[in-house]
N, C-alpha and C positions, 0 to 999 in steps of 0.2 A: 378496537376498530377492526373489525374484520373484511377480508374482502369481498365476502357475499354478502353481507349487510349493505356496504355501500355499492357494490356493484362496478367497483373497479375491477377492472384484471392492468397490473400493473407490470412495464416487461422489466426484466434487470437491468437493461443501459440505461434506461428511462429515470429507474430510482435510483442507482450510482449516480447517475448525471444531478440528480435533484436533492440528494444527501451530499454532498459537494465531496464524491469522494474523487472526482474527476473533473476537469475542467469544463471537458465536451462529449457530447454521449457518443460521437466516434473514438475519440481516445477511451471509452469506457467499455466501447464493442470490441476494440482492438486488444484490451486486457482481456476483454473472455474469451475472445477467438483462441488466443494467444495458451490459454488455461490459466492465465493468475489468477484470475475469482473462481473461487469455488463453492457452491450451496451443498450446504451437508456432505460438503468431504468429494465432493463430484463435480465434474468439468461439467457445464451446462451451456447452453446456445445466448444469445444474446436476447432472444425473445423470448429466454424462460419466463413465465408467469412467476410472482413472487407472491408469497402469502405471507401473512403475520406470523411470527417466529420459527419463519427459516434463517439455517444459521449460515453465514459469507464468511469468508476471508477473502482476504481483500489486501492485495501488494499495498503498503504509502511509505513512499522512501528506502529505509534500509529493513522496514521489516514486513513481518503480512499479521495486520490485525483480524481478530475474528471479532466481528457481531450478531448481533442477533435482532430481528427486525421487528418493531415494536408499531409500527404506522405507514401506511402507504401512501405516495403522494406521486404526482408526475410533475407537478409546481415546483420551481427550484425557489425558493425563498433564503431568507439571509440564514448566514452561517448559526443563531444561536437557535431559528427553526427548524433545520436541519440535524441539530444535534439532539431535536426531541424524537428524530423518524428511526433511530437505533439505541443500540448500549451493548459497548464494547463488554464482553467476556472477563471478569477479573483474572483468569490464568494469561490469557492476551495485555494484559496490564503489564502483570507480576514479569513476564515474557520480557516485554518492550524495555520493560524498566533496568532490568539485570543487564539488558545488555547494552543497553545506553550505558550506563557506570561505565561498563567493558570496553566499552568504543570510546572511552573519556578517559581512560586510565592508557591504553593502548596508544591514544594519539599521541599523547607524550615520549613515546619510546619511537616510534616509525618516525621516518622523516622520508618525505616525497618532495623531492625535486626535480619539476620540469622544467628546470633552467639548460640551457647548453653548458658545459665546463668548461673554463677558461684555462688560459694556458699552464697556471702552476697545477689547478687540478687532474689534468690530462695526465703531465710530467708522470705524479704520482701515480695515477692511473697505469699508466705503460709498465714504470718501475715496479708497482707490484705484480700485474703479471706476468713480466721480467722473470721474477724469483719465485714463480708457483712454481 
C-alpha cells in the first residue's frame, strides 16, 4: 500500500497517534519536538510526511523501539489493527529483550526506598558517618 496509490499524505503525529504508540497526537508532537522519534536516523517535524518503509524509533517505556512502516492509516482502530500498520526490527527485539533479563536480574540487587527512616535507621545513619 503505498502512498501515491492511495493518495494519502499521512503526517507522523497522526500515524503515532493511530499506531497506538501514543495516547494523544499532542503527547506524540511533543515526543518529536522533543527529538525522541526519529525517521531514518533524523530528528524530523511533526508534519513530516510518512511513506511506506520508513524507518522510526520510537521511545515506549524504558527503551526506543525501532520500526519500520508497512501501512498508512490516520484512523486509530483497536490495538490488534494497529499492530498490522508496522513491524518491529528483529535487532530492536533481540535489543529489548537482553535488557529486560538485565533490568530482572538487577531489580533484585538495588533496593529503592522512598520511605522516610525511622528512628533506629537514622541512629545507624549518624553512626556511620560518625566513623567515616
Amino acid at each position: 500500500m503505498n502512498n501515491k496509490a492511495t493518495g494519502k499524505n499521512i503526517r507522523l503525529d497522526k500515524w503515532l497517534w493511530a499506531a497506538r504508540f501514543f495516547k494523544t497526537r499532542s503527547l506524540a508532537k511533543t515526543a518529536i519536538e522533543g527529538g525522541k522519534v526519529k525517521v531514518g536516523g533524523r530528528r524530523v517535524k511533526a508534519s513530516h510526511i510518512l511513506k511506506v518503509g520508513d524507518s522510526l524509533k520510537i521511545p515506549q517505556g524504558w527503551e526506543d523501539i525501532e520500526v519500520s512502516v508497512l501501512a498508512l492509516t490516520a484512523k486509530r482502530k483497536g490495538a490488534a489493527d494497529a499492530q498490522l500498520l508496522y513491524r518491529e526490527t528483529n535487532e530492536s527485539i533481540s535489543i529489548r529483550d537482553s535488557r529486560n533479563t538485565a533490568r530482572k536480574l538487577a531489580g533484585n540487587i538495588v533496593f529503592n526506598s522512598f520511605e522516610k527512616p525511622d528512628k533506629k535507621t537514622r541512629k545507624q545513619i549518624h553512626l556511620l558517618k560518625r566513623n567515616q
